[in-house]
PDB file of N, CA, C and O in Angstrom:
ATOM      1  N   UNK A   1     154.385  16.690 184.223  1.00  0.00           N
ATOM      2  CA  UNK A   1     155.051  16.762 182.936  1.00  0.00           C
ATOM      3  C   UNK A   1     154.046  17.183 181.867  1.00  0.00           C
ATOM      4  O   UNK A   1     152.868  16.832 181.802  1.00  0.00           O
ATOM      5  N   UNK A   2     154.794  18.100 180.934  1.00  0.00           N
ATOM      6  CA  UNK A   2     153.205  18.399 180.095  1.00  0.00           C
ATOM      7  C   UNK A   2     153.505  17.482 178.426  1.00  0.00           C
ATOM      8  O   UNK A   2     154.574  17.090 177.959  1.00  0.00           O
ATOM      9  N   UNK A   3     152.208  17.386 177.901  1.00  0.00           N
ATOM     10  CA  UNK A   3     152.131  16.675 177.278  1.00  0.00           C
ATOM     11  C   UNK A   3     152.278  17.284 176.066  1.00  0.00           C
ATOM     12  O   UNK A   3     151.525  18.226 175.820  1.00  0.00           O
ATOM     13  N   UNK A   4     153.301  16.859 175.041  1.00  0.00           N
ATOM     14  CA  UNK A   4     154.019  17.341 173.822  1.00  0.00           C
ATOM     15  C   UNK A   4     153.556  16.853 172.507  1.00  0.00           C
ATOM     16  O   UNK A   4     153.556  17.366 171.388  1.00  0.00           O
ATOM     17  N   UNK A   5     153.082  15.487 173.055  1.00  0.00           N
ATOM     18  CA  UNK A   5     152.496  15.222 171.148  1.00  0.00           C
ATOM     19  C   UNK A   5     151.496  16.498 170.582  1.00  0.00           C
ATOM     20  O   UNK A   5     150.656  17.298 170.994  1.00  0.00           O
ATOM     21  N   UNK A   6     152.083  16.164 169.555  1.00  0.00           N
ATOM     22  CA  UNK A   6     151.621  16.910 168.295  1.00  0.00           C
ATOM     23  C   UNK A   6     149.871  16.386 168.389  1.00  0.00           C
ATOM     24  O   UNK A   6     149.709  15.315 168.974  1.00  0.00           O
ATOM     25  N   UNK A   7     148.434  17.171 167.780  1.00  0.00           N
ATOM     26  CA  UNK A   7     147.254  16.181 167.438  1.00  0.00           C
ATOM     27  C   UNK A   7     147.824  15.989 165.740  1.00  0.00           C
ATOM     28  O   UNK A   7     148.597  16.575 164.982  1.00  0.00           O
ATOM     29  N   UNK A   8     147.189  15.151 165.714  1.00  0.00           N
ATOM     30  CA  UNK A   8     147.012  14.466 164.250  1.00  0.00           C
ATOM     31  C   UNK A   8     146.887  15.146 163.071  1.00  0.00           C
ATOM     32  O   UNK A   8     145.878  15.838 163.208  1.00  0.00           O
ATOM     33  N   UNK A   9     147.296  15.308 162.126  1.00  0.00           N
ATOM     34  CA  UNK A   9     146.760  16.495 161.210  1.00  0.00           C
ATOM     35  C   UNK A   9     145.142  16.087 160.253  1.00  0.00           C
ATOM     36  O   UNK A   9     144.618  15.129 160.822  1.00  0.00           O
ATOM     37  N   UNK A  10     144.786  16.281 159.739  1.00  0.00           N
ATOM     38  CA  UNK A  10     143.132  15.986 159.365  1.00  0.00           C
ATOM     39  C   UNK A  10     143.555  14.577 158.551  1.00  0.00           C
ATOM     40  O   UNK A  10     143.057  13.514 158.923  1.00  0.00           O
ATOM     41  N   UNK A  11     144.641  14.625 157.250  1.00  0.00           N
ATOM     42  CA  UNK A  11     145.009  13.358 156.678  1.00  0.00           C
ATOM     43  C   UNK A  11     145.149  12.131 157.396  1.00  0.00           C
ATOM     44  O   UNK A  11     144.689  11.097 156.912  1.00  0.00           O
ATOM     45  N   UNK A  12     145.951  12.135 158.903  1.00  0.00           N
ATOM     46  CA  UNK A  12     146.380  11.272 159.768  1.00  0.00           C
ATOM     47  C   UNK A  12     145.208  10.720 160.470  1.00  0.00           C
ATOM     48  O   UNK A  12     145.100   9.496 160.546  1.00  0.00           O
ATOM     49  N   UNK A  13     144.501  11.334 160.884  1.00  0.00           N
ATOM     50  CA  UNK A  13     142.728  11.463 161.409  1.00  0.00           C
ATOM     51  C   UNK A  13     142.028  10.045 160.044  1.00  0.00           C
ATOM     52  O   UNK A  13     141.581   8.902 160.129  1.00  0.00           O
ATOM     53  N   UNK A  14     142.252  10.825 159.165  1.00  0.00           N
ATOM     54  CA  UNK A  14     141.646   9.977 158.193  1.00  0.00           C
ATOM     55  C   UNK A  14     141.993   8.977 158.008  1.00  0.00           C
ATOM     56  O   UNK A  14     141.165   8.070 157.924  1.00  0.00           O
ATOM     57  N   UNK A  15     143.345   8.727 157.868  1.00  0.00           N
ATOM     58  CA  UNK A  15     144.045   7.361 157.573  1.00  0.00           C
ATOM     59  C   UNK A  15     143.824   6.242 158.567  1.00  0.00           C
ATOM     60  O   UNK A  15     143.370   5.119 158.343  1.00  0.00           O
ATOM     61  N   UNK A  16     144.240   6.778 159.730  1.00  0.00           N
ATOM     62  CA  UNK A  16     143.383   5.994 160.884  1.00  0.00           C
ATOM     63  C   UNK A  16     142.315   5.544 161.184  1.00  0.00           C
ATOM     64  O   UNK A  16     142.270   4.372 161.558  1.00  0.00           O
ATOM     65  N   UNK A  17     141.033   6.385 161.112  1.00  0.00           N
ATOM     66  CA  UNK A  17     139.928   6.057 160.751  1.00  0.00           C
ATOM     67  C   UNK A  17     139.426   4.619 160.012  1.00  0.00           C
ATOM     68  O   UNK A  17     138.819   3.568 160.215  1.00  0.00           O
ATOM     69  N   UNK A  18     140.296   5.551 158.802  1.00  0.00           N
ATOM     70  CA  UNK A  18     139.804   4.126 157.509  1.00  0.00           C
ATOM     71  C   UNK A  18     140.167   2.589 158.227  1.00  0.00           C
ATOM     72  O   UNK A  18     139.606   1.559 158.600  1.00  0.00           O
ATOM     73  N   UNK A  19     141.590   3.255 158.130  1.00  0.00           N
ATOM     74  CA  UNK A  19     141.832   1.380 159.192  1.00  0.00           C
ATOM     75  C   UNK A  19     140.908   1.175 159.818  1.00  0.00           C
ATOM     76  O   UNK A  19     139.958   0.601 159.285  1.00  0.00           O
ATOM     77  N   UNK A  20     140.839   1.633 161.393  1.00  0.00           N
ATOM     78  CA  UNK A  20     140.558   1.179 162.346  1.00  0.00           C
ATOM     79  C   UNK A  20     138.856   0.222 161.580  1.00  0.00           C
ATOM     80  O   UNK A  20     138.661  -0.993 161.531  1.00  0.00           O
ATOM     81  N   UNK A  21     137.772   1.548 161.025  1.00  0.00           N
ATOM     82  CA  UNK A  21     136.758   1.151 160.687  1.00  0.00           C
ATOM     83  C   UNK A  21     137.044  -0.133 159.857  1.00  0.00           C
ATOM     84  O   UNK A  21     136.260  -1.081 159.901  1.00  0.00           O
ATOM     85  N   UNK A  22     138.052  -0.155 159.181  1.00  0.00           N
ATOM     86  CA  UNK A  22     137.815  -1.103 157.918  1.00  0.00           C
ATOM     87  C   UNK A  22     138.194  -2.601 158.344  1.00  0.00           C
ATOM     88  O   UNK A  22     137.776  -3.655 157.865  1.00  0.00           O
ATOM     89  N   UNK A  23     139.393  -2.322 159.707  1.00  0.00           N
ATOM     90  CA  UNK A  23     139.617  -3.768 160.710  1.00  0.00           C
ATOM     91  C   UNK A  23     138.544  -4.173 161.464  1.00  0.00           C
ATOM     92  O   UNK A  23     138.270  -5.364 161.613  1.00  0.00           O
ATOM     93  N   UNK A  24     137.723  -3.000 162.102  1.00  0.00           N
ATOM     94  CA  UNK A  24     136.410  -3.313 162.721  1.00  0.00           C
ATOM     95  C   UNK A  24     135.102  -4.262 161.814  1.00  0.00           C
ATOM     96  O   UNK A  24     134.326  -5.028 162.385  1.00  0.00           O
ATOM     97  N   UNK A  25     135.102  -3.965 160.204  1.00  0.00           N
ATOM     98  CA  UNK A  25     133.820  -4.660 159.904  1.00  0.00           C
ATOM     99  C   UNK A  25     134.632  -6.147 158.816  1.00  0.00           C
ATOM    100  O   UNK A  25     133.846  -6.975 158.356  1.00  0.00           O
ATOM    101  N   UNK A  26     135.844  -6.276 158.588  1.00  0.00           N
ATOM    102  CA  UNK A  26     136.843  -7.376 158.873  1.00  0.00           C
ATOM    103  C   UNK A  26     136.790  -7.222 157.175  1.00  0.00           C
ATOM    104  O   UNK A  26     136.406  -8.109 156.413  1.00  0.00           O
ATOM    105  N   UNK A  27     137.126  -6.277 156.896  1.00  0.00           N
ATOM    106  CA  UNK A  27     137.120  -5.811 155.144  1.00  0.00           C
ATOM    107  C   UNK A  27     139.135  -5.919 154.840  1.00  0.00           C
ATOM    108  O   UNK A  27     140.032  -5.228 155.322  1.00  0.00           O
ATOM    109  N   UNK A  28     139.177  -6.809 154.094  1.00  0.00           N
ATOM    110  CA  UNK A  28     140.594  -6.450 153.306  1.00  0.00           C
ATOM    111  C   UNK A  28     140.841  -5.101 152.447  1.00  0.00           C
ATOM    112  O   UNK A  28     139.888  -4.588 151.861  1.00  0.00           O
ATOM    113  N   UNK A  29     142.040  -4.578 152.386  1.00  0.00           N
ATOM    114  CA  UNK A  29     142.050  -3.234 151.801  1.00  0.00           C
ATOM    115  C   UNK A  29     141.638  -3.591 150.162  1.00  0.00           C
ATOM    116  O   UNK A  29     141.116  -2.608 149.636  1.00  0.00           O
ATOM    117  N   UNK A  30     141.758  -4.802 149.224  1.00  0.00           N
ATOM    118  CA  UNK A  30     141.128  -5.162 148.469  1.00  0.00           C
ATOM    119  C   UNK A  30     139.955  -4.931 148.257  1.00  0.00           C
ATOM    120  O   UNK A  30     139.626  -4.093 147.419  1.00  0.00           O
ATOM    121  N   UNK A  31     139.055  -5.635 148.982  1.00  0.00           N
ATOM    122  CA  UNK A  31     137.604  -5.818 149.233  1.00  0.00           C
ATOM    123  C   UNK A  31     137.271  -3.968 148.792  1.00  0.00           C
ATOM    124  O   UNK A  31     136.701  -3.355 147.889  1.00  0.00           O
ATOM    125  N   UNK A  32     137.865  -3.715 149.783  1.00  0.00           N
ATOM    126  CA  UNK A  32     137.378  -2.267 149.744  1.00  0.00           C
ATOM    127  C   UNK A  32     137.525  -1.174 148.955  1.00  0.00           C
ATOM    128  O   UNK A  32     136.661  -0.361 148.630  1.00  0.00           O
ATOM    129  N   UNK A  33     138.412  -1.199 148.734  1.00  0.00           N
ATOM    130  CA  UNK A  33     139.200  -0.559 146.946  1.00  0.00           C
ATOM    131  C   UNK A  33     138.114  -1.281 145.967  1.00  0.00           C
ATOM    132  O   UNK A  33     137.402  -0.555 145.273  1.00  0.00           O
ATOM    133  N   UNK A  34     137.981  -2.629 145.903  1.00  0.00           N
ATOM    134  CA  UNK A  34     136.763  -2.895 144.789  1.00  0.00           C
ATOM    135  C   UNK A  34     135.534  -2.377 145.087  1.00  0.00           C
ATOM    136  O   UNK A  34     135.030  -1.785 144.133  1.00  0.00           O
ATOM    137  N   UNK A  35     134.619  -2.408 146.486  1.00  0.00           N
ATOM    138  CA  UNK A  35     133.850  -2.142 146.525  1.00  0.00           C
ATOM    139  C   UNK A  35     133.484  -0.576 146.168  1.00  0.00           C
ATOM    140  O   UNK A  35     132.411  -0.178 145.714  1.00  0.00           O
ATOM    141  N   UNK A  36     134.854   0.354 146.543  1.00  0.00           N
ATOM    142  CA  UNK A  36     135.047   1.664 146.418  1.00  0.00           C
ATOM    143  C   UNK A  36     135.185   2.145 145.000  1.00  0.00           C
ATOM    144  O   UNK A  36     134.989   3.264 144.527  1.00  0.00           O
ATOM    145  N   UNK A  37     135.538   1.115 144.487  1.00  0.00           N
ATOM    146  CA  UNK A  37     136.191   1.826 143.168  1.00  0.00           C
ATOM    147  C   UNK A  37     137.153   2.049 142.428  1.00  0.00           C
ATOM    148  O   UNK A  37     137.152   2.484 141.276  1.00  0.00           O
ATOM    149  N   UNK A  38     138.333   1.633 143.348  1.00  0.00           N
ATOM    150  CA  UNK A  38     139.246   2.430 143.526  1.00  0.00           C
ATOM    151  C   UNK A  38     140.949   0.730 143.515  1.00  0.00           C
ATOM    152  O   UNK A  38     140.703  -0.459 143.716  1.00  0.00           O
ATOM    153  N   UNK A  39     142.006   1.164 143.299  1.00  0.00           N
ATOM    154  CA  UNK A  39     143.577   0.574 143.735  1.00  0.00           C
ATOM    155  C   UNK A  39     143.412   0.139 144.776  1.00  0.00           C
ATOM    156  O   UNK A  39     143.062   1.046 145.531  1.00  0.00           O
ATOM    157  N   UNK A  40     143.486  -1.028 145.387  1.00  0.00           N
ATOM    158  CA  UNK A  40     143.917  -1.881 146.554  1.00  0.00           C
ATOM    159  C   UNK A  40     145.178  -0.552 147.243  1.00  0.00           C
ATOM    160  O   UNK A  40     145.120   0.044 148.318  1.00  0.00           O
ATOM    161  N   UNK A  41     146.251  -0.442 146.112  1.00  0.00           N
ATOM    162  CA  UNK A  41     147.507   0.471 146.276  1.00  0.00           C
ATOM    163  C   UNK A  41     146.841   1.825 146.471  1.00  0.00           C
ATOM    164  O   UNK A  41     147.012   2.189 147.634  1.00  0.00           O
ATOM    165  N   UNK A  42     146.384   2.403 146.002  1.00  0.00           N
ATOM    166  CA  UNK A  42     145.333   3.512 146.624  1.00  0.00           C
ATOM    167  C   UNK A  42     144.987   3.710 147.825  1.00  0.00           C
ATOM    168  O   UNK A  42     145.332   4.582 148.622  1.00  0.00           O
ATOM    169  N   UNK A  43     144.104   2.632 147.936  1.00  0.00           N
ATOM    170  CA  UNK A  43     143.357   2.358 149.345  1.00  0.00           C
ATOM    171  C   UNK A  43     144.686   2.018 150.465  1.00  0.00           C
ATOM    172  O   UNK A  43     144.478   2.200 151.665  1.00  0.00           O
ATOM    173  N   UNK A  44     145.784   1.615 150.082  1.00  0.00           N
ATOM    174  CA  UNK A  44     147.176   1.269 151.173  1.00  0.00           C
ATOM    175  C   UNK A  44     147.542   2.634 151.356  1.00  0.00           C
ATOM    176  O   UNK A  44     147.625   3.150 152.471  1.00  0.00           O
ATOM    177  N   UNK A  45     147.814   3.367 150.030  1.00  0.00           N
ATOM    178  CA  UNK A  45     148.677   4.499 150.733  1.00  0.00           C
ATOM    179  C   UNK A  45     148.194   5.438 151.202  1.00  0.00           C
ATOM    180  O   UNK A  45     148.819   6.358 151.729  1.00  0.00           O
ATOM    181  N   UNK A  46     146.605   5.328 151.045  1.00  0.00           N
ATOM    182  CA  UNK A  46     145.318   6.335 151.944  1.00  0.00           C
ATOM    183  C   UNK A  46     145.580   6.417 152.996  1.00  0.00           C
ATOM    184  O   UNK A  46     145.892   7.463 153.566  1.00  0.00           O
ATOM    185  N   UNK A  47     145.467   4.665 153.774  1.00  0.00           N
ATOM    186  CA  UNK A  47     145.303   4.394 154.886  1.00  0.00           C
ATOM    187  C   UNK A  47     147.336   4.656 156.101  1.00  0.00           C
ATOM    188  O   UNK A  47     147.443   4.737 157.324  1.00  0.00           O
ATOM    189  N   UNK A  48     148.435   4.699 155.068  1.00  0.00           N
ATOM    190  CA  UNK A  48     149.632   5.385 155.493  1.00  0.00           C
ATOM    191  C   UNK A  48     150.145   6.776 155.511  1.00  0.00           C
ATOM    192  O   UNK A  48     151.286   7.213 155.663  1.00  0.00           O
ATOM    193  N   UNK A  49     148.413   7.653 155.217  1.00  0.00           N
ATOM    194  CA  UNK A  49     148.848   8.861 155.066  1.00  0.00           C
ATOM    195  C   UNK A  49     149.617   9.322 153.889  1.00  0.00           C
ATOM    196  O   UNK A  49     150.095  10.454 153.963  1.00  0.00           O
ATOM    197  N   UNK A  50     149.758   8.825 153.118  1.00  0.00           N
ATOM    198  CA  UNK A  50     151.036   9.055 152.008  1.00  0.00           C
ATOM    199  C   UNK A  50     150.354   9.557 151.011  1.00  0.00           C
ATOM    200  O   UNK A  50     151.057   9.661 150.006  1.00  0.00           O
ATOM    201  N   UNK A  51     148.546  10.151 150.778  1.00  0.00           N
ATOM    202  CA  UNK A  51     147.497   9.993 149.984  1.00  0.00           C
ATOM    203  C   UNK A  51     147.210  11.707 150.374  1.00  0.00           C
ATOM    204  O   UNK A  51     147.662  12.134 151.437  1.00  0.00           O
ATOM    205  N   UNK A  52     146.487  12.570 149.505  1.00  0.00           N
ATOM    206  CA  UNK A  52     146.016  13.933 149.905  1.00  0.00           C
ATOM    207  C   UNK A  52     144.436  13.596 148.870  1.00  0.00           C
ATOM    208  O   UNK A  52     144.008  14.116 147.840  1.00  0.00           O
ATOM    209  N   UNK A  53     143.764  12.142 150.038  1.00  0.00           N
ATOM    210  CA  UNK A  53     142.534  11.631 149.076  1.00  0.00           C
ATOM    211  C   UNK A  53     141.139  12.827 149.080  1.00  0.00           C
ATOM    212  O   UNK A  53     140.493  13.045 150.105  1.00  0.00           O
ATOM    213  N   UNK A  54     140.927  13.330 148.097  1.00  0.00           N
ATOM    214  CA  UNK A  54     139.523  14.253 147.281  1.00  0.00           C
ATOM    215  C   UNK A  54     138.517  13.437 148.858  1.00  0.00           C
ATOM    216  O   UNK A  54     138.592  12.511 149.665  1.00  0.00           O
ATOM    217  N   UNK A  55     137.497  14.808 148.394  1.00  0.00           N
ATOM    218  CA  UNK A  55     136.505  14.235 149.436  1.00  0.00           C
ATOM    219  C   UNK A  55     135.645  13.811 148.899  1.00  0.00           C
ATOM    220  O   UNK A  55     134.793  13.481 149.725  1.00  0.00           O
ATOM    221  N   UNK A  56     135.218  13.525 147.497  1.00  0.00           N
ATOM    222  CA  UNK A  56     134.806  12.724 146.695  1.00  0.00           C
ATOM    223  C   UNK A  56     135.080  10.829 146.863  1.00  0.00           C
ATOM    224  O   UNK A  56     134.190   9.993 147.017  1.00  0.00           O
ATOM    225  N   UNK A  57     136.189  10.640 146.794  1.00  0.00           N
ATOM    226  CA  UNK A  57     136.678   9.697 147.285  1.00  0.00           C
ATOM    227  C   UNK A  57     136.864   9.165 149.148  1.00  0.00           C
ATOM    228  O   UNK A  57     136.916   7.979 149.476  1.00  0.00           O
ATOM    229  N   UNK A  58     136.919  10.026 149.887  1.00  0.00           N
ATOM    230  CA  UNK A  58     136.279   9.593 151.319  1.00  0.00           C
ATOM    231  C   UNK A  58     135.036   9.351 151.430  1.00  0.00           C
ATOM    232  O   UNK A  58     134.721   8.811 152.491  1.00  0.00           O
ATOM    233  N   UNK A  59     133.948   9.632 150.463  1.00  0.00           N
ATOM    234  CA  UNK A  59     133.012   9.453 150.551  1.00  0.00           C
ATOM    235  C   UNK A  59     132.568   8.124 150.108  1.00  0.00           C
ATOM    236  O   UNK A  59     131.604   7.462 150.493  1.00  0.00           O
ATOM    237  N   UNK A  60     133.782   7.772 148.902  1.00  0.00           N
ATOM    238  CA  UNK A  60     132.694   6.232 148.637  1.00  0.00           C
ATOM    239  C   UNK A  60     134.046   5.195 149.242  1.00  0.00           C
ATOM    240  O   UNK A  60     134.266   4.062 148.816  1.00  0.00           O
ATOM    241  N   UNK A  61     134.716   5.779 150.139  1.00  0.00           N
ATOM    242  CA  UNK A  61     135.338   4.995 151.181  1.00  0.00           C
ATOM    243  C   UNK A  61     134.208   4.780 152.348  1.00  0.00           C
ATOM    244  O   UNK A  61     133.920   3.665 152.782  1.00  0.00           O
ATOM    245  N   UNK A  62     133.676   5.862 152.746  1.00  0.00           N
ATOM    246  CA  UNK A  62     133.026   5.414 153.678  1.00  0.00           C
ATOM    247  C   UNK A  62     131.537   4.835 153.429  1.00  0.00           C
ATOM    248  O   UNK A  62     130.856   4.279 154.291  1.00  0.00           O
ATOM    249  N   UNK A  63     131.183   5.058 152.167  1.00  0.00           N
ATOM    250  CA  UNK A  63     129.918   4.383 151.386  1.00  0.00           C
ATOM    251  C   UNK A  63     130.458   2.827 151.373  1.00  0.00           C
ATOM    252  O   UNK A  63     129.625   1.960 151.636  1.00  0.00           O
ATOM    253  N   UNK A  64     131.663   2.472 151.111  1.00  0.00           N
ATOM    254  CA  UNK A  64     131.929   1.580 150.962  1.00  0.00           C
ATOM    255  C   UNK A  64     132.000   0.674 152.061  1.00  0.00           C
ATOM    256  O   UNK A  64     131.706  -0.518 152.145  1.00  0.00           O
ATOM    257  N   UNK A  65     132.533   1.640 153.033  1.00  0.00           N
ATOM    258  CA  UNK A  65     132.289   0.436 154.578  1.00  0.00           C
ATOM    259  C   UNK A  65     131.061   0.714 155.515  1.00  0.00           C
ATOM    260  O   UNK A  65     131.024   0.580 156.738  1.00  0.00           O
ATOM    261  N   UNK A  66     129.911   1.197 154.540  1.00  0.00           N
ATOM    262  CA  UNK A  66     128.474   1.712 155.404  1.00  0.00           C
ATOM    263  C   UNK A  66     128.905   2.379 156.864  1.00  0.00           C
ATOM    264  O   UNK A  66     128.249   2.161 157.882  1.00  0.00           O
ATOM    265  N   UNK A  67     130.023   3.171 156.842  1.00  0.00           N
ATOM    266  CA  UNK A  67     129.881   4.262 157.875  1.00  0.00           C
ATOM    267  C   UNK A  67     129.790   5.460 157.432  1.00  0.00           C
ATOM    268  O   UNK A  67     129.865   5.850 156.267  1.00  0.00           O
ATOM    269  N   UNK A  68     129.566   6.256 158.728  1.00  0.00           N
ATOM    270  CA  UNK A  68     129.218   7.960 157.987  1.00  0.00           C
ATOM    271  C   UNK A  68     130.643   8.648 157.395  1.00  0.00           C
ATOM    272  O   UNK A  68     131.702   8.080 157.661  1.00  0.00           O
ATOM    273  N   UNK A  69     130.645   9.229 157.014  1.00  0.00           N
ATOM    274  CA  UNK A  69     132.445  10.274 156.670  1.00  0.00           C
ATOM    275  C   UNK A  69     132.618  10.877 157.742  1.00  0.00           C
ATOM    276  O   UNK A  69     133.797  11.008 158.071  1.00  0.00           O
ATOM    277  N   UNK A  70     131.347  11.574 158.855  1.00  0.00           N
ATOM    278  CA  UNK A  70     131.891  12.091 159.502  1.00  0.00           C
ATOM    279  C   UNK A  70     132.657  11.619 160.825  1.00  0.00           C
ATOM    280  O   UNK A  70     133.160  12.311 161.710  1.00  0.00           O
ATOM    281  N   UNK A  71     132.590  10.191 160.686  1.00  0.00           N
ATOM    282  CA  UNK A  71     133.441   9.380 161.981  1.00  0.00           C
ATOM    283  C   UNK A  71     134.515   8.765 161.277  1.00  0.00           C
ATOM    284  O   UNK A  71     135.049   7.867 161.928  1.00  0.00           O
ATOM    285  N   UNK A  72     135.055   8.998 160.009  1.00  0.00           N
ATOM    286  CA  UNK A  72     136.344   8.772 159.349  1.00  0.00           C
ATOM    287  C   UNK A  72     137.446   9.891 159.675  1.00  0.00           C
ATOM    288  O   UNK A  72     138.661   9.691 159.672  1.00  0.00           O
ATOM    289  N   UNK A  73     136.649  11.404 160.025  1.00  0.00           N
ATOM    290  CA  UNK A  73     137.185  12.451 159.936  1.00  0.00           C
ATOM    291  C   UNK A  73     137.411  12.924 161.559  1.00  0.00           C
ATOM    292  O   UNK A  73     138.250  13.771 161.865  1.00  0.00           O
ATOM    293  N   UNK A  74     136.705  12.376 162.358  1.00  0.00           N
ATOM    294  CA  UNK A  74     136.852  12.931 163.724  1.00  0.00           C
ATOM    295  C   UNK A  74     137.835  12.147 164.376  1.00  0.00           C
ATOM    296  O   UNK A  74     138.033  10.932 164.365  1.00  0.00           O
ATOM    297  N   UNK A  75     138.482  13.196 165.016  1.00  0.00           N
ATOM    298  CA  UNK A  75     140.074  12.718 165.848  1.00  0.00           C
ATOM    299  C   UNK A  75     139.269  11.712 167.083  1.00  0.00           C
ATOM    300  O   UNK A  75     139.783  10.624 167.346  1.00  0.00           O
ATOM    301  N   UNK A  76     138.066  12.123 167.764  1.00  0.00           N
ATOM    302  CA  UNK A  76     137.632  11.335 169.072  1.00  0.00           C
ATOM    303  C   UNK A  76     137.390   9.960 168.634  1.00  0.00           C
ATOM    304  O   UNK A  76     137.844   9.126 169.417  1.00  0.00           O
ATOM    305  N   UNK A  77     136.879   9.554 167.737  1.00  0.00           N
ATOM    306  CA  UNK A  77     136.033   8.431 167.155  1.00  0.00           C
ATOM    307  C   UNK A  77     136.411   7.236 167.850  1.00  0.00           C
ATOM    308  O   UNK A  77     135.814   6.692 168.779  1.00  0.00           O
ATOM    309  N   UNK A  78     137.518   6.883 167.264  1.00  0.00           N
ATOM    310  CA  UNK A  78     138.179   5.494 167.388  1.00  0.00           C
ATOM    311  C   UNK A  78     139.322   6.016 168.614  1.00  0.00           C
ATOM    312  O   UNK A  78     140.224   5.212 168.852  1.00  0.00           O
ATOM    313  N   UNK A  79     139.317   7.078 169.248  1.00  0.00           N
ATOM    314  CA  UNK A  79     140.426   7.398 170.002  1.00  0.00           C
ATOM    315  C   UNK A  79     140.336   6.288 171.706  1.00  0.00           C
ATOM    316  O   UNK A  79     141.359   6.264 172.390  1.00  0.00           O
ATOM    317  N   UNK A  80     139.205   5.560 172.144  1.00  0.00           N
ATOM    318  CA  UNK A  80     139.697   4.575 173.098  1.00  0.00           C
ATOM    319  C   UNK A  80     139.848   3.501 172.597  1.00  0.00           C
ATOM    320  O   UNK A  80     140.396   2.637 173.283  1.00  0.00           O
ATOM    321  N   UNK A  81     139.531   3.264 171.593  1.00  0.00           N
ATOM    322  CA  UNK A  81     140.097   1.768 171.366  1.00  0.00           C
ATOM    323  C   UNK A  81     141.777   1.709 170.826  1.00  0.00           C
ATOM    324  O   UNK A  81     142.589   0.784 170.854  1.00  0.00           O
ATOM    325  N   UNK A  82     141.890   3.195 170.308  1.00  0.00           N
ATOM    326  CA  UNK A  82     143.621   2.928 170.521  1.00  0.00           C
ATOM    327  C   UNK A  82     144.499   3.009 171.878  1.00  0.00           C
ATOM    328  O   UNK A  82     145.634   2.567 172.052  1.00  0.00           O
ATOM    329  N   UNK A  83     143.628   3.722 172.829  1.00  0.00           N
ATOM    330  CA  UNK A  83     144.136   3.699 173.914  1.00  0.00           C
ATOM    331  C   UNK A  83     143.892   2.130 174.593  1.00  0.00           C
ATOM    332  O   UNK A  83     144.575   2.072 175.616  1.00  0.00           O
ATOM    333  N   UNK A  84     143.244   1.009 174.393  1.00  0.00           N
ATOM    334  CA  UNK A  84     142.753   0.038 175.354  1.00  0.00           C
ATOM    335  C   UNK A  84     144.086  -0.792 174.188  1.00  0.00           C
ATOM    336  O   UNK A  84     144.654  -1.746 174.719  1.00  0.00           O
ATOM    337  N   UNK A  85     144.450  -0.518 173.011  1.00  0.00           N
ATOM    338  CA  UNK A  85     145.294  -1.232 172.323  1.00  0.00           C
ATOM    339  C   UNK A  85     146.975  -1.050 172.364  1.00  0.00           C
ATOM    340  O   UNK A  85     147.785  -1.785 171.798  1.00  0.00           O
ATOM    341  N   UNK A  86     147.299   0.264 173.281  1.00  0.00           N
ATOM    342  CA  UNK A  86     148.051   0.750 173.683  1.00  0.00           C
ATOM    343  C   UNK A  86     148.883   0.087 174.946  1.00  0.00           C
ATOM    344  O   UNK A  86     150.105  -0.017 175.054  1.00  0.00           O
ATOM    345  N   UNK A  87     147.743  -0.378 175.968  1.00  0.00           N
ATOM    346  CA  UNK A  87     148.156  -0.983 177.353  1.00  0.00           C
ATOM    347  C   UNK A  87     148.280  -1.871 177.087  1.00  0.00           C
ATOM    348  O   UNK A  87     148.624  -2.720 177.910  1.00  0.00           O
TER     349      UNK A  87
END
């Protein structure tokens, strides 16, 4: 059978990211919006895709959770731990 999903578009990549990283170092979307700068509500509708966030602002997202931008932005990153969260 061949496989039909769609990949992620770069926003969706991102939004995911942010989560996953931001559940990994045990940061509330609060925490992080303050530390960032930035709307708690901001930082929610970033992380639902609902956001077309500046790369100005991914940057002190990911300043904010001391990871690089460029593992906010890569589709592989966090891609087995959604699969081990999947089964």
């Amino acid at each position: 059978m061949e496989n039909t999903t769609k990949p992620l578009t770069a926003r969706a990549v991102f939004a995911r990211n942010l989560r996953i990283a931001r559940r990994l170092n045990d940061v509330s979307q609060e925490a992080l919006a303050l530390q960032a700068g930035m709307s708690r509500t901001y930082v929610s509708e970033i992380e639902r895709g609902e956001r077309n966030v500046s790369i100005d602002n991914m940057g002190a997202l990911a300043d904010a959770l001391g990871v690089a931008l460029r593992d906010l932005v890569d589709p592989e990153m966090f891609g087995g731990l959604l699969e081990k969260a999947n089964k």
